[in-house]
C-alpha positions in Angstrom: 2.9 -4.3 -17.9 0.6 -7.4 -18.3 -0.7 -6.6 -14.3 -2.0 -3.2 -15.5 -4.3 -4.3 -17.9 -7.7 -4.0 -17.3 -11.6 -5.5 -18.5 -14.2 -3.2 -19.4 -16.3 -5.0 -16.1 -12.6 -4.0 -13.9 -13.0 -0.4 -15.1 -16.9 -0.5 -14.1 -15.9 -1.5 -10.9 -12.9 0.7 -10.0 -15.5 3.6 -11.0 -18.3 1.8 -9.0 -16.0 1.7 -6.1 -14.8 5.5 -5.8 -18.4 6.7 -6.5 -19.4 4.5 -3.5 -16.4 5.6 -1.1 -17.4 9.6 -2.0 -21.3 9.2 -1.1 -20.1 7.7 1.7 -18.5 10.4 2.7 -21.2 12.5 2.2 -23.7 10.5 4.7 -26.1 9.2 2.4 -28.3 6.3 2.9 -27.9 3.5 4.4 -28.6 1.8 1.1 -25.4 2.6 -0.1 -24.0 0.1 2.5 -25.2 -3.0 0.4 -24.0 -1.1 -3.1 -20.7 -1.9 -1.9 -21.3 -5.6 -1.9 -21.4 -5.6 -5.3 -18.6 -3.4 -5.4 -16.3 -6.1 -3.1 -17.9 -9.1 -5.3 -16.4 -7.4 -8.3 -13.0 -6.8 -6.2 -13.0 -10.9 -5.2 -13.5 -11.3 -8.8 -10.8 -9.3 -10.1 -8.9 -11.1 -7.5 -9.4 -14.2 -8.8 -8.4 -13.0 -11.9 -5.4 -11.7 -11.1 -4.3 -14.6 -9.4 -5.2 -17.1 -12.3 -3.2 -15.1 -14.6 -0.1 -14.5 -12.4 -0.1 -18.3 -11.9 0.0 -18.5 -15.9 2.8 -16.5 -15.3 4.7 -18.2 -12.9 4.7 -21.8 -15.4 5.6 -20.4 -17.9 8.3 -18.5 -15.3 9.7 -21.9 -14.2 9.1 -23.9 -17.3 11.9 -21.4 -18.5 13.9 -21.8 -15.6 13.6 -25.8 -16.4 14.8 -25.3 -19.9 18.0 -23.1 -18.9 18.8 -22.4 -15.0 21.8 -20.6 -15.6 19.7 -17.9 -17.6 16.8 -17.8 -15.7 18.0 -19.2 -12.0 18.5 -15.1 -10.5 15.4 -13.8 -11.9 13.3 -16.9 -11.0 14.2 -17.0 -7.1 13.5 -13.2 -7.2 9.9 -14.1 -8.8 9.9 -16.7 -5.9 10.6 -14.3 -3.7 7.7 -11.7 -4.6 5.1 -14.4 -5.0 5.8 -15.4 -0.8 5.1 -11.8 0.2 2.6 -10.8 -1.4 0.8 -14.6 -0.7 1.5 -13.4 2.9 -0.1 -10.1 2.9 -2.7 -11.4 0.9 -3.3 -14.7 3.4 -2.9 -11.7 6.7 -6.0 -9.6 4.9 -8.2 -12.6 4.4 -7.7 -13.6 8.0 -8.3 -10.0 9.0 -11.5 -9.9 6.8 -12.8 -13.1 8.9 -12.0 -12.3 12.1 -14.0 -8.6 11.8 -17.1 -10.5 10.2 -16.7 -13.2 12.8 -16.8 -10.9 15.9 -19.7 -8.5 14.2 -21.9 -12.0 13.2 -20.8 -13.8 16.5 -20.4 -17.0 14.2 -17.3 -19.0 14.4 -13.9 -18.1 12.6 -14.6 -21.7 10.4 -17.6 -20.3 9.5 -16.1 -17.5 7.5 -13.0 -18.9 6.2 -12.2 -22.0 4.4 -10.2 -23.9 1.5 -11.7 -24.0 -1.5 -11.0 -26.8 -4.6 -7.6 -25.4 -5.1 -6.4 -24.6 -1.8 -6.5 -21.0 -1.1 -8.6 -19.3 1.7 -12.0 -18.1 0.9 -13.7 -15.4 3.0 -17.6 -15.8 3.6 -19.1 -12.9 0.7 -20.3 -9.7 2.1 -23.8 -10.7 1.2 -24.5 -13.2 3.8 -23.1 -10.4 6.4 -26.3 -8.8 8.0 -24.9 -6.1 10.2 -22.7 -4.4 7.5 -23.8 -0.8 8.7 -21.6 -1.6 12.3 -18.2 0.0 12.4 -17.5 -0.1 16.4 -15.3 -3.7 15.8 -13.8 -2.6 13.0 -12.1 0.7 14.7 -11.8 -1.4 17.7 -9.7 -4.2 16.2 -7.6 -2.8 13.1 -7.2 1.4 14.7 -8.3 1.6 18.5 -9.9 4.6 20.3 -7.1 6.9 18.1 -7.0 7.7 14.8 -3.9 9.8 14.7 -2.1 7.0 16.5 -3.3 3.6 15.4 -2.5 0.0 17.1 0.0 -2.0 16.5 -1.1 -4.7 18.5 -4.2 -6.6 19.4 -4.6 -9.3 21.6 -6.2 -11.8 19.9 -3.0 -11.0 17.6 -1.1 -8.3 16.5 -1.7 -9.4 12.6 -5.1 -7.4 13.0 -3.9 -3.9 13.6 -3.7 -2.0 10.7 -0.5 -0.7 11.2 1.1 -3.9 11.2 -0.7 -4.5 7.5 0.5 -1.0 6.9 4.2 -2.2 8.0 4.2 -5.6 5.8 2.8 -3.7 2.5 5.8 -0.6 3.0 8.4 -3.7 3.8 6.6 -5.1 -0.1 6.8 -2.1 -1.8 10.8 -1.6 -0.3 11.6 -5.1 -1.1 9.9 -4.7 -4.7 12.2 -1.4 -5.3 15.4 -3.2 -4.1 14.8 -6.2 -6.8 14.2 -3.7 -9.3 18.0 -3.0 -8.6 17.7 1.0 -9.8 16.1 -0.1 -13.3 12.7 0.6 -14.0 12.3 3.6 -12.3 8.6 4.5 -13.9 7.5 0.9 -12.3 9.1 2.0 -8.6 7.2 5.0 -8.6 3.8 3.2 -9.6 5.0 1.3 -6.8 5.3 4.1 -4.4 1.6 5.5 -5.9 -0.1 2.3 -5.2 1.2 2.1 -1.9 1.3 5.5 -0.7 0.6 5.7 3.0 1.1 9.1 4.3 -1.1 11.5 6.3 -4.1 13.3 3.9 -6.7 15.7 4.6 -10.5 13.8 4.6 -13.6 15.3 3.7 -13.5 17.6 6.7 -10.0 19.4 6.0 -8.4 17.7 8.8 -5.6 15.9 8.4 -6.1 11.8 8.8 -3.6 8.8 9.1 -3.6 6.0 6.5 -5.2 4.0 9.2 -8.2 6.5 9.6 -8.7 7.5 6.1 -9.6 3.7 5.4 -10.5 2.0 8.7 -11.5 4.2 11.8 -15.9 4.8 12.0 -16.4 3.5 8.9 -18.9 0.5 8.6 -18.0 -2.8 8.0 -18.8 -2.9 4.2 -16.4 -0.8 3.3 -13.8 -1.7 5.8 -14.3 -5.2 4.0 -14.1 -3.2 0.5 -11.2 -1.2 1.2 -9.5 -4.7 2.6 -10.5 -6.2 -0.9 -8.6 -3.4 -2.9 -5.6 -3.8 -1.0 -5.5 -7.3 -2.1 -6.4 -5.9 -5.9 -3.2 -4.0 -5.7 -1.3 -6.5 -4.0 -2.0 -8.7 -6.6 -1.7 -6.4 -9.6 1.5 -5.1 -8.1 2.9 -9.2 -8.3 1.4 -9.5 -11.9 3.7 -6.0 -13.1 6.8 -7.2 -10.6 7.4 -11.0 -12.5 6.6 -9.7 -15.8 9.4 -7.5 -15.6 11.7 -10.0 -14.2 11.3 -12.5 -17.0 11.1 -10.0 -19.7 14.4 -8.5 -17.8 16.3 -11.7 -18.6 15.1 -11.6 -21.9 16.1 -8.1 -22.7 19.7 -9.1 -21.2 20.2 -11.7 -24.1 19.2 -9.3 -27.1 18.0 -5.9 -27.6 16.0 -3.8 -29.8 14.3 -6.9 -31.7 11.3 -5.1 -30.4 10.3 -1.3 -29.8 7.0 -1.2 -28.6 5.2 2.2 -26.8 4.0 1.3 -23.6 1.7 3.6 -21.6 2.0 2.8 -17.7 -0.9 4.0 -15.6 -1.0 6.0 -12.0 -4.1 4.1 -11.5 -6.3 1.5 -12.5 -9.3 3.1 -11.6 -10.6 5.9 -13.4 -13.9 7.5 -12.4 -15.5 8.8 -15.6 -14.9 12.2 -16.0 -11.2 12.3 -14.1 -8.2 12.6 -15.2 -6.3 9.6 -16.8 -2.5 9.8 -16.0 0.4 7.7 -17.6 3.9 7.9 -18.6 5.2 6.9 -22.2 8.0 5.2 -22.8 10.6 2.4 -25.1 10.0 -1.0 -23.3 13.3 -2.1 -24.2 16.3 0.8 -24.7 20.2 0.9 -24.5 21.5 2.9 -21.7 23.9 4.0 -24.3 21.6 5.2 -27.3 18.5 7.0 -25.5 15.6 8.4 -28.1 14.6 11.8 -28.8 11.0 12.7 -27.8 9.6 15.8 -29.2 6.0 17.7 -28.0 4.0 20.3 -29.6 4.7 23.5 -28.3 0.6 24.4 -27.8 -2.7 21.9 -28.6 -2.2 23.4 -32.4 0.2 21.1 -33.2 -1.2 18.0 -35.0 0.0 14.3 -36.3 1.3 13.9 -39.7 0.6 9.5 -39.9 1.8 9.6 -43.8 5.3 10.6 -42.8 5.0 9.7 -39.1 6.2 13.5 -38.2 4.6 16.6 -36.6 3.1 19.1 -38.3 3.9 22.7 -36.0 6.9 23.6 -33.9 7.9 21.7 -31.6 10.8 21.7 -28.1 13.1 18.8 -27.3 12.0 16.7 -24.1 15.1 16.4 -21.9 15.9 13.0 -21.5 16.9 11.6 -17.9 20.2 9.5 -16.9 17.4 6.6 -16.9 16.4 6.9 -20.4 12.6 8.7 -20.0 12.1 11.1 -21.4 10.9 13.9 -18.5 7.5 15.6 -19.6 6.0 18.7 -18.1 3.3 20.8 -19.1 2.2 23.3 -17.3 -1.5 22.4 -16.1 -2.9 26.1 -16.4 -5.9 26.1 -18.8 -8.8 24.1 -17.3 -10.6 21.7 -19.2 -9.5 19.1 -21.5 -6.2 18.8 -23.2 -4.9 16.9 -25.7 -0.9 17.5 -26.9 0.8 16.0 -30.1 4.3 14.3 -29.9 7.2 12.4 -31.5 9.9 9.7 -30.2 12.5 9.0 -32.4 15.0 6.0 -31.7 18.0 5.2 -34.0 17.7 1.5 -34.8 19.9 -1.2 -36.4 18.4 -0.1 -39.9 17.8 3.9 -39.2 15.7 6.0 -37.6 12.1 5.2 -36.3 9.7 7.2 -35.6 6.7 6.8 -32.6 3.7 9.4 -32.7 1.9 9.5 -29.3 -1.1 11.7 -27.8 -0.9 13.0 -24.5 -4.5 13.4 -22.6 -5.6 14.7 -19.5 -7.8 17.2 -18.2 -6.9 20.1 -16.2 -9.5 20.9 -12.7 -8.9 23.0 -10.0 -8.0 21.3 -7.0 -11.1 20.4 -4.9 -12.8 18.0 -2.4 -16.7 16.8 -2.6 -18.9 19.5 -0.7 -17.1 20.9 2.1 -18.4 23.9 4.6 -15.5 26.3 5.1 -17.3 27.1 8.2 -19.5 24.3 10.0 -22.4 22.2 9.2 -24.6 25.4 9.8 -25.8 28.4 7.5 -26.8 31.5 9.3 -29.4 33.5 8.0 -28.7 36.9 7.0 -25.1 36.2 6.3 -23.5 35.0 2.9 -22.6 31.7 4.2 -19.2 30.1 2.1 -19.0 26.8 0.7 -17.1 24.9 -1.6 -18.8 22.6 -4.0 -16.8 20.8 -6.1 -16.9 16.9 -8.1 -13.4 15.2 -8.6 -12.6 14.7 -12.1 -14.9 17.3 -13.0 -13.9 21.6 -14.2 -16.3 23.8 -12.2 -17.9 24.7 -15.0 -19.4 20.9 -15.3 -20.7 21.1 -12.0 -24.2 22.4 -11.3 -25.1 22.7 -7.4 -28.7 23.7 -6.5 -30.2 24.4 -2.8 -33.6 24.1 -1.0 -35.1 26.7 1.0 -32.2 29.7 0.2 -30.4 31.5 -2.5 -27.0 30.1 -3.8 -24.7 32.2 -6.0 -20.9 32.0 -7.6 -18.6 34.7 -6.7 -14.6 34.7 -7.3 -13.8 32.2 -4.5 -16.4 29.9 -4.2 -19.9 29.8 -3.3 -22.6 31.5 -1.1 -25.3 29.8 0.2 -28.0 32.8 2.1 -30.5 30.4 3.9 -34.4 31.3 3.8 -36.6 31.4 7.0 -36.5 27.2 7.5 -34.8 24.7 9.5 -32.6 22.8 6.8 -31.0 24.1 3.6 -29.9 20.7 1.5 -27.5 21.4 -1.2 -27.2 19.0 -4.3 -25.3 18.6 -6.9 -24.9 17.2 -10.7 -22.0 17.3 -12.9 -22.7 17.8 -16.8 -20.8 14.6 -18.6 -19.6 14.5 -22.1 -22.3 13.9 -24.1 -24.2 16.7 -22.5 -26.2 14.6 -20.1 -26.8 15.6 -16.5 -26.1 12.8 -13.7 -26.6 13.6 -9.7 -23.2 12.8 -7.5 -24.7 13.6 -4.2 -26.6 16.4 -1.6 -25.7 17.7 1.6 -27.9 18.8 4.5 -27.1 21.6 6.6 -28.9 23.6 10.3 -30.5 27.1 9.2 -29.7 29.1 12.2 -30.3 32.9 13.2 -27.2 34.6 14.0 -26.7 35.3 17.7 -27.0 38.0 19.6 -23.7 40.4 20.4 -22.8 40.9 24.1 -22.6 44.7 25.1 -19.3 45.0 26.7 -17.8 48.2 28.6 -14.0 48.9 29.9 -13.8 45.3 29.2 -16.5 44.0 31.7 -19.8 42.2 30.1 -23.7 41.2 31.2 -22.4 38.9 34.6 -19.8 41.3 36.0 -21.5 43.4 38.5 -18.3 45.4 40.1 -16.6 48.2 38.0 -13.4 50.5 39.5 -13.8 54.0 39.5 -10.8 55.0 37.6 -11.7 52.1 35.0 -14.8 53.6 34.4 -13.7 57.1 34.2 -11.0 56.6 31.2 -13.4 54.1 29.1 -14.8 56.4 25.9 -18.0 54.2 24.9 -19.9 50.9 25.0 -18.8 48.0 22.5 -20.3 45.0 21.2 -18.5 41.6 20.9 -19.5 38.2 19.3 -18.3 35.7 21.7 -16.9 32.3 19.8 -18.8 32.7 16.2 -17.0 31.7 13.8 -17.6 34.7 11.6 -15.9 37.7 11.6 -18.9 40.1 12.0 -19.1 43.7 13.6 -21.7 45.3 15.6 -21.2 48.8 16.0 -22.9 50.2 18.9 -25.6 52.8 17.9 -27.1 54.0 20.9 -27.0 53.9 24.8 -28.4 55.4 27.7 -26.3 55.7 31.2 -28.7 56.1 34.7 -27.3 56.8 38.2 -28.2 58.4 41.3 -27.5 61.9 41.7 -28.3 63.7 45.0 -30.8 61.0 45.4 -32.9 61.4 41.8 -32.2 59.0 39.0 -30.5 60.6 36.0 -30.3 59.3 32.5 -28.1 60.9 29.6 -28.1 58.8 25.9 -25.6 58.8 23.6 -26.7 58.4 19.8 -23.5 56.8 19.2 -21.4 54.1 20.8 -18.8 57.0 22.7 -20.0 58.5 25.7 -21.5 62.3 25.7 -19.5 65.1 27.9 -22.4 64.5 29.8 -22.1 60.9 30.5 -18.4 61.7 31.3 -19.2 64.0 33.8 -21.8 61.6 35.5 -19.2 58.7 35.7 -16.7 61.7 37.4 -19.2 62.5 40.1 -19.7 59.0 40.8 -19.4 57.8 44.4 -18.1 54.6 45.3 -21.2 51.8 46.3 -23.1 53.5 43.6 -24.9 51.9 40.8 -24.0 52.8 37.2 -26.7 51.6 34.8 -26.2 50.9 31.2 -29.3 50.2 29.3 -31.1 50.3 25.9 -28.2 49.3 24.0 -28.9 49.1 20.4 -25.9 48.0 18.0 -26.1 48.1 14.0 -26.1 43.8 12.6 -24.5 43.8 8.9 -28.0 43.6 7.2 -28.6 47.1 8.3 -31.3 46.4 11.2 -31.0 48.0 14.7 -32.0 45.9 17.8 -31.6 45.7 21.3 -28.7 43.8 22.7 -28.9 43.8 26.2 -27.9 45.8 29.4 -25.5 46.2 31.6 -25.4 47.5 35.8 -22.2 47.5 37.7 -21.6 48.8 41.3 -18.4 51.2 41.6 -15.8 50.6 44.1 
């Protein structure tokens, strides 16, 4: 569709913006802040853009409509119809934008917005925002205190919570669907993609509303960005929605004097390095006389352009009630892949044959660099992480870390921290011309690992009273980790038990973590009131050393 099409400078800044939105995530400089003006200039630009070219679209819309109402009248009120709403949502972001740049600058709302030559609101440019690091007024206004359950109303109007902007782009995309009228059903589900709003996991692993993901603690420059690219889709969305409908009244007069491939894209913005994604299909097909599509059966399979044919076996593409042909290959192999296929459509004069490549690059799935644990390593423990570059195989991605050892093992990564305070992990990805370009580093605490609590019939350093019988059945001394989040064992090694016997002190020690016969016989001959020591333990930590943990003294009753 025309909307989908893109300029070299669009593409720069789609990949400009989601390099942007990841360093964010990873907490890096404050610099990064005014990178994204340039990344919302481009936005407003693309905007613009957008807007002139839809307009274009519209005359020509309703010089058609002028020439022959009966043809065109249906389609042309739809058209009418999509232009209001998605003026609307783009008018109610605008009006958001200013009202968050007017509270954070503390200049009035005329200030910020205006009319410019033609008529449409302008929002004052990102650059002349000084305090584009705050992000208190922006989770105040659009989210409120929760992320997980967002606004809906604000009292200087409820056209500011981001659920209600939320609402009015669902209520677009539903409305969109319903004109579509069960045709096109490749352009409702790039509908559905550009406005998907349901719950994802952030950078974290925990699970985040709509609302969060793009709003709550983030600063004002990107709140403003991510505002921006709303408006990009709105627009884009309105640019694929009217072409349709006037080429859908021109398809209705006459069929097939065309047969063009057309490629629709999930996205628009492609960071180098990920995967494009698009389906294939006939513009213009009768419902009655669907094509055949035909793909390689492996990446051996090849063109044949002097007889438009495939040279290699190939399998049949089932072909849906709707015409497309329904595609799946299994994404197994990582890296790369490239598959070879063949549409064939009976025409008015014969058969004709389309050749089209299929593209994409397999990765494992993956975030940026995430601790499975916490934003700690522990020292003397293989500490997990994963470390991984959207759009990139593992095998482009090189991580390196200061003051430890990192290594790969089947899962993952392990990161064993050296004897300083901060371990920072950073990574590059190798592109395609074999060039090496940094995404990002983390920092993360170096930490020892703390000490075990001795523990004994299920009493521990702070309990000072023990029952006979209780003491009598227990069989050794144990060792417990209290709330670390790693799973680690401390076997007790060695103990010694002291009490009172006809008024001398007497100590047995066990070389293991089970009381003696001995000991067993002390804690039997025990009075009541009497003090039960339990000292030099010693437990075993998993790198092999022995060390004191503590002791333990409990009076029987």
């Amino acid at each position: 569709m025309a909307g989908g099409k893109e300029t070299p400078r669009q593409k720069m800044i789609g990949m400009m913006y989601l390099v942007l939105t990841a360093l964010l995530a990873l907490n890096v400089s404050k610099e990064i802040l005014d990178a994204f003006v340039l990344i919302n200039e481009g936005l407003e630009n693309t905007k613009v853009t957008f807007k002139q070219k839809i307009d274009e679209q519209y005359a020509k819309f309703e010089a058609s409509y002028s020439e022959n109402p009966a043809k065109y009248r249906e389609n042309w009120e739809k058209a009418k119809e999509v232009r209001e709403m998605a003026n609307e949502i783009t008018e109610q972001v605008d009006k958001i934008k200013a009202h968050l740049i007017s509270k954070v600058e503390k200049i009035p709302m005329d200030q910020v917005i205006a009319s410019n030559g033609r008529g449409q609101d302008t929002v004052l440019s990102l650059q002349y925002v000084k305090m584009k690091d705050n992000y208190d007024i922006s989770t105040e206004v659009l989210v409120g205190e929760n992320a997980g359950m967002p606004r809906t109303s604000h009292p200087d109007g409820d056209y500011l919570a981001a659920a209600n902007l939320r609402k009015n782009l669902e209520d677009f995309r539903e409305r969109l669907k319903e004109l579509l009228d069960g045709q096109m059903p490749v352009l409702a589900d790039n509908f559905d993609r550009t406005f998907d709003f349901s719950d994802r996991r952030d950078a974290s692993g925990t699970m985040s509303t709509w609302e969060g993901m793009n709003f709550y603690y983030i600063p004002l420059a990107a709140v403003i960005t991510n505002l921006s690219k709303i408006q990009t889709d709105v627009r884009n969305v309105e640019a694929d929605m009217v072409t349709w409908l006037m080429a859908d009244v021109d398809a209705a007069s006459f069929k097939f004097t065309k047969l063009v491939p057309i490629a629709i894209p999930q996205t628009n913005y492609v960071l180098q390095g990920d995967t494009f994604r698009a389906d294939v299909f006939l513009a213009a097909y009768d419902d009655t006389n669907f094509p055949a599509v035909e793909i390689g059966v492996d990446q051996s399979v090849q063109h044949d352009s002097s007889t438009t044919s495939l040279i290699g076996e190939s399998v049949d593409v089932p072909i849906g009630d709707d015409g497309f042909a329904k595609l799946r290959i299994p994404a197994g192999q990582v890296g790369f892949q490239t598959w070879k296929g063949l549409i064939r459509f009976k025409g008015p004069q014969g058969e004709i044959p389309f050749l089209f490549d299929v593209n994409f690059e397999v990765a494992k799935p993956s975030l940026v660099v995430s601790p499975t644990k916490m934003n700690v390593f522990y020292r003397g423990l293989d500490n997990p992480v994963d470390i991984s570059v959207p759009g990139f195989s593992a095998e482009k991605i090189k991580p390196s870390v200061t003051n430890g050892a990192l290594s790969r093992t089947s899962e993952g990564w392990v990161v064993k921290p050296g004897q300083g305070a901060e371990c920072v992990i950073s990574v590059s990805v190798e592109m395609d011309d074999g060039s090496s370009k940094p995404m990002g580093s983390m920092t993360f605490r170096c930490k020892n690992v703390p000490k075990p609590t001795p523990t004994f019939a299920g009493l521990s350093i702070g309990d000072t009273r023990i029952e006979k019988a209780k003491a009598v059945a227990q069989i050794g001394v144990g060792a417990k980790m209290e709330d670390f989040v790693f799973d680690l064992q401390y076997p007790v090694v060695s103990f010694d038990l002291t009490t009172i016997m006809r008024g001398e002190a007497i100590t047995r020690k066990s070389n293991s973590n089970r009381l003696t016969d001995e000991q067993k016989q002390m804690l039997q001959n025990v009075a009541r009131n009497q003090k039960i020591l339990i000292e030099n333990i010693k437990a075993k930590a998993p790198d092999g050393s022995v060390n004191p943990i503590g002791n333990l003294s409990f009076t029987v009753y």
